[in-house]
Backbone as CSV, one residue per row, in Angstrom:
resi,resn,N_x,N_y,N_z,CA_x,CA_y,CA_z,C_x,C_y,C_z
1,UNK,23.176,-12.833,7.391,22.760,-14.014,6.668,23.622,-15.175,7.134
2,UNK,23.008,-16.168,7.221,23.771,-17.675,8.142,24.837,-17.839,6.651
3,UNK,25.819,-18.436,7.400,26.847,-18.867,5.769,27.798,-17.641,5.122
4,UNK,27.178,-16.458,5.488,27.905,-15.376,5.045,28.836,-14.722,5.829
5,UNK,30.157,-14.679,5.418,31.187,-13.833,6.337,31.378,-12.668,5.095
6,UNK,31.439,-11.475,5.828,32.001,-10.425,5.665,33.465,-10.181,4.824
7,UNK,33.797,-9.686,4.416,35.557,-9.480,4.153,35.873,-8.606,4.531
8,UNK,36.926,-8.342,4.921,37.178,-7.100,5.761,37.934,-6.484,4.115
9,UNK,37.978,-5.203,4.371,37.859,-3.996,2.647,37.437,-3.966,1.738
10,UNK,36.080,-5.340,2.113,35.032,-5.251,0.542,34.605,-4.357,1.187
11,UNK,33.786,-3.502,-0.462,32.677,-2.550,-0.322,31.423,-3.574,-0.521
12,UNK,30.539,-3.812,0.407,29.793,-4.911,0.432,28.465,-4.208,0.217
13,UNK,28.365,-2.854,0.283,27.099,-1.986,0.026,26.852,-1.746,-1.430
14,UNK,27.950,-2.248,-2.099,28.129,-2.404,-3.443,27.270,-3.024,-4.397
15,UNK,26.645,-4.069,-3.732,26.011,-5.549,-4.133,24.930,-4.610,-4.863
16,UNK,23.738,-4.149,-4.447,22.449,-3.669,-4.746,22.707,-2.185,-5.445
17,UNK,22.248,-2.270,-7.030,22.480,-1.013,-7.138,21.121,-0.294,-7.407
18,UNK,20.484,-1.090,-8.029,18.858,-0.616,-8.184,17.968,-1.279,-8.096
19,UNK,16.722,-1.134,-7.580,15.536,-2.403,-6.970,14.262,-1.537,-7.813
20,UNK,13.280,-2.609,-8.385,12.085,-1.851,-9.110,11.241,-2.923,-8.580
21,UNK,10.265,-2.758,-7.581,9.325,-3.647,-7.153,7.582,-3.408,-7.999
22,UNK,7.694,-4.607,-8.750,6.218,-4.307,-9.661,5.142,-5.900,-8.755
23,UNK,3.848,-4.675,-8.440,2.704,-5.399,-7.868,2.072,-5.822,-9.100
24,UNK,1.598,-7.287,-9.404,0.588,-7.540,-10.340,-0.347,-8.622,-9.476
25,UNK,-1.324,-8.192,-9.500,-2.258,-9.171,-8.493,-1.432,-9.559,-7.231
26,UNK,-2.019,-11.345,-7.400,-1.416,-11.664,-5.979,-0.088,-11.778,-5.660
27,UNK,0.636,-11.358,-7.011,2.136,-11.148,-7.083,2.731,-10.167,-7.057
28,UNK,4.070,-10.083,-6.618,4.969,-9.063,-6.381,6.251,-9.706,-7.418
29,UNK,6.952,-8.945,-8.198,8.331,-8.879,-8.854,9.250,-7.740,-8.628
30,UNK,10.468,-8.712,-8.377,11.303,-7.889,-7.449,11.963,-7.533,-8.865
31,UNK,12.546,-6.517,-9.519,13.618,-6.542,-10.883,14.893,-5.748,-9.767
32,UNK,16.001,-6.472,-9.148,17.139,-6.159,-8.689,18.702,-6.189,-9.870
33,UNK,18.920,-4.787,-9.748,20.240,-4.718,-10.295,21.556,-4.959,-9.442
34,UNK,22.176,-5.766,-9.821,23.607,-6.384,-8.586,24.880,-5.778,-9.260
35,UNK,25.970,-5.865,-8.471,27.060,-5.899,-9.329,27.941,-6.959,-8.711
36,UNK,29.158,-7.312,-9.427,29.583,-8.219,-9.050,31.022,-7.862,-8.167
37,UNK,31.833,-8.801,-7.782,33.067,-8.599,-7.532,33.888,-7.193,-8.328
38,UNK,33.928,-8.077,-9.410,34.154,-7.223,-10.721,33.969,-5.442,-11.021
39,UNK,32.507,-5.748,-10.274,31.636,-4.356,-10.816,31.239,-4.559,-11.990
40,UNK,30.944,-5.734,-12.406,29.667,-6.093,-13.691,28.302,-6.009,-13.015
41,UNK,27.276,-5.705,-13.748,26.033,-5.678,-13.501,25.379,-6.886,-13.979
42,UNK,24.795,-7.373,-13.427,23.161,-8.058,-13.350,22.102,-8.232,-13.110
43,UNK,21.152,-9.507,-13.278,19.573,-8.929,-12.594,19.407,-9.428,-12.269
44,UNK,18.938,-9.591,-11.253,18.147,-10.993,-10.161,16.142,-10.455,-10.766
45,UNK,15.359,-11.428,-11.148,13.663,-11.151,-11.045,13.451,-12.246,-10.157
46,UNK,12.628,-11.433,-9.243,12.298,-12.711,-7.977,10.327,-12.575,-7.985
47,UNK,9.606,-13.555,-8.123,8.570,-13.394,-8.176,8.204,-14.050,-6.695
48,UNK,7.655,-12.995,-6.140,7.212,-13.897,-4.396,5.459,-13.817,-4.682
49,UNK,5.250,-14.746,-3.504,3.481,-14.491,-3.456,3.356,-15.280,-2.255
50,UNK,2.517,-14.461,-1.694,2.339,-14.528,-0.541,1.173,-16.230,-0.223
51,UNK,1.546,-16.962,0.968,1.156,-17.855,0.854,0.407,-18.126,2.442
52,UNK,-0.585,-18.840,2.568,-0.830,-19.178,4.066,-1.082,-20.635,4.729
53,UNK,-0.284,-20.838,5.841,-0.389,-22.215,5.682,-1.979,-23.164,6.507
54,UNK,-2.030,-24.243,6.800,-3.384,-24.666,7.538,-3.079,-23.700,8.859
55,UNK,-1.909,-23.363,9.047,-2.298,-22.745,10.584,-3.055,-21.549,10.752
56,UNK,-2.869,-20.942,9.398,-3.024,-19.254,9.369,-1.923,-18.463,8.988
57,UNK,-0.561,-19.387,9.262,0.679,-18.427,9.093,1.106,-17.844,7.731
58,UNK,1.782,-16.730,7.799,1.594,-16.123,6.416,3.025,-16.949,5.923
59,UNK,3.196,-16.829,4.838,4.564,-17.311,4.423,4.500,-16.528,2.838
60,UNK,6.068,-16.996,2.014,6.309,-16.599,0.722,6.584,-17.313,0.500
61,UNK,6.091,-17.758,-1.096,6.673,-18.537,-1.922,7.400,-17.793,-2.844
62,UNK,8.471,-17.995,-3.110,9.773,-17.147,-4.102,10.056,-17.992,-5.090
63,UNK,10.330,-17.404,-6.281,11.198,-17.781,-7.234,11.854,-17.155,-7.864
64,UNK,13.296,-17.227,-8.032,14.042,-16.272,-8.650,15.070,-16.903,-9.675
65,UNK,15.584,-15.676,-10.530,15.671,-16.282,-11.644,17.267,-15.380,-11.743
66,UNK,18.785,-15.952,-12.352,20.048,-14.707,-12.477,20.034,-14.427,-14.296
67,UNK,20.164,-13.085,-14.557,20.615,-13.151,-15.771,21.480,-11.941,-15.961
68,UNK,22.583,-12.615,-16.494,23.680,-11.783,-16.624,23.862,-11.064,-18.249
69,UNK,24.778,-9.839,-18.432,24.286,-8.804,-19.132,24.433,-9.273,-20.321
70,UNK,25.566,-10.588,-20.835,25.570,-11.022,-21.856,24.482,-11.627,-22.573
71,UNK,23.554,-12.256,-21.952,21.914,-13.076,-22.268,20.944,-12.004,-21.647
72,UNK,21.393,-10.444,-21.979,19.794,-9.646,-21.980,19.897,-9.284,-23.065
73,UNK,20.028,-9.455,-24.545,19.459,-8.913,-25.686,18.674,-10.353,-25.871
74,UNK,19.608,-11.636,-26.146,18.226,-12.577,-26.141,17.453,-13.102,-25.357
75,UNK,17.510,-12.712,-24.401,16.570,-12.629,-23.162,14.930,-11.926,-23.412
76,UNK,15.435,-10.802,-23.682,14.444,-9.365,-23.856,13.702,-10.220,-25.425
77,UNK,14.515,-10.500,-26.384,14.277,-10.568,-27.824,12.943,-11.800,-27.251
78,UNK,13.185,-12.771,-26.723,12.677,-14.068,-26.696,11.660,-13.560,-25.623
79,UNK,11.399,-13.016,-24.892,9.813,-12.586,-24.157,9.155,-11.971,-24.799
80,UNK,9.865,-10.399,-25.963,9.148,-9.942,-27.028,8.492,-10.787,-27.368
81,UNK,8.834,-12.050,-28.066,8.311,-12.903,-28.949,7.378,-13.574,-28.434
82,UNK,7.398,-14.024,-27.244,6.440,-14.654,-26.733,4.688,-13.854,-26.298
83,UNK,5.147,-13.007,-26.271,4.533,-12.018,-25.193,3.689,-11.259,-26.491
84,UNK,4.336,-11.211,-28.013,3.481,-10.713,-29.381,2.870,-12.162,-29.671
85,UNK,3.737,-13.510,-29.251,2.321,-14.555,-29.799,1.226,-14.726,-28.715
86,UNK,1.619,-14.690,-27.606,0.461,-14.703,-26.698,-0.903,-13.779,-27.041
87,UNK,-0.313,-12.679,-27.357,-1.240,-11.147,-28.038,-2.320,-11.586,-29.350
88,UNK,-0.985,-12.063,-30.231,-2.061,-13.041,-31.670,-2.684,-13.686,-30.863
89,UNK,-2.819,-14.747,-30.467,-3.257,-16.219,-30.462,-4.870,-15.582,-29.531
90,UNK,-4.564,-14.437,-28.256,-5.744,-14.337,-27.431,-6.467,-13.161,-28.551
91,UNK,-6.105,-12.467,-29.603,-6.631,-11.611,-30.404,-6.417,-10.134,-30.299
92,UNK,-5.462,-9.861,-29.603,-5.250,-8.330,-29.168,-3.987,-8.300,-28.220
93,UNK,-4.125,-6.448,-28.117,-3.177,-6.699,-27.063,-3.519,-6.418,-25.554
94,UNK,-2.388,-6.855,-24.847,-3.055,-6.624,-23.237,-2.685,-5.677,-22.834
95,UNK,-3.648,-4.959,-21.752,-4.074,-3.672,-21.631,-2.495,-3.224,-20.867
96,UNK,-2.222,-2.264,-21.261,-1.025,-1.551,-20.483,-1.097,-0.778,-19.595
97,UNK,-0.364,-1.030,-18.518,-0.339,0.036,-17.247,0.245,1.088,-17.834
98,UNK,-0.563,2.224,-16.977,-0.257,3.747,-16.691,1.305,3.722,-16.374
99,UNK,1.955,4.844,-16.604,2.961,5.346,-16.007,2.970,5.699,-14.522
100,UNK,3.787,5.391,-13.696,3.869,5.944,-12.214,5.302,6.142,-12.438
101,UNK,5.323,7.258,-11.490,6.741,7.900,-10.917,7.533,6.743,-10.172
102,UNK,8.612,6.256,-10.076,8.814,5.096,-9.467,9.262,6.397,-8.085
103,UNK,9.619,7.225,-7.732,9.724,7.848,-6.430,8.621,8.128,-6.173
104,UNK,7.075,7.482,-6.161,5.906,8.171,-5.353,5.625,6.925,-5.304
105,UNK,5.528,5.515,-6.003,5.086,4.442,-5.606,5.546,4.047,-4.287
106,UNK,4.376,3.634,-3.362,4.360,3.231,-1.915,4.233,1.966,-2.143
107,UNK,5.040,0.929,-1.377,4.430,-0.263,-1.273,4.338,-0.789,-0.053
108,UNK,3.488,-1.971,0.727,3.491,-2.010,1.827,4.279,-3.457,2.033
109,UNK,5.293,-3.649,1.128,6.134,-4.842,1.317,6.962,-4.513,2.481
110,UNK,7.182,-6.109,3.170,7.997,-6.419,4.098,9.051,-6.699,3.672
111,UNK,10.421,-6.424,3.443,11.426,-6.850,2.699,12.044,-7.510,3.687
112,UNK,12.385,-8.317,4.818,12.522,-9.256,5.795,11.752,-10.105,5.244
113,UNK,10.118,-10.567,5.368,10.246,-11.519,5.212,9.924,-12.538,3.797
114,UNK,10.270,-11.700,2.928,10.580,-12.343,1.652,11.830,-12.763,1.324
């Protein structure tokens, strides 16, 4: 990565501890668990979608979002909430995905060029 130097006796394989890639339509969400210097945990959610320009070329549009472990109870609490008025207001609830094994899900993401 341009900008990034190495340290020599970090454990730098450290960074990524768990990745859950969820397909919803023309979107992909990345849910990445990090740790820090420290060895605190956090989450990176990166929503990419794939984009094409007048030439034809494919590209991503990304957005990502940090939240650290202290702001995930009201984090979680405050999408609950949103996510039960969205449910009232359209009259029900929205349909829930099946369970998948997260070790059999295939995806055909490029993780370069996102």
């Amino acid at each position: 990565m341009e900008g990034y130097e190495r340290k020599e006796g970090m454990d730098n394989d450290r960074e990524e501890i768990y990745s859950k890639a969820v397909r919803a339509g023309k979107r992909t969400y990345f849910f990445d668990v990090k740790s820090t210097r420290n060895n605190d945990y956090y989450l990176t959610i990166t929503e990419s979608k794939k984009r094409f320009d007048n030439d034809g070329n494919q590209n991503f549009e990304k957005h990502k979002i940090f939240l650290y472990k202290e702001d995930f109870e009201k984090f979680a609490e405050g999408l609950d909430e949103v996510v039960a008025y969205i449910q009232a207001a359209i009259g029900g609830e929205a349909p829930k995905a099946a369970y998948t094994d997260p070790q059999k899900e295939e995806f055909d993401v490029d993780f370069d060029q996102i």
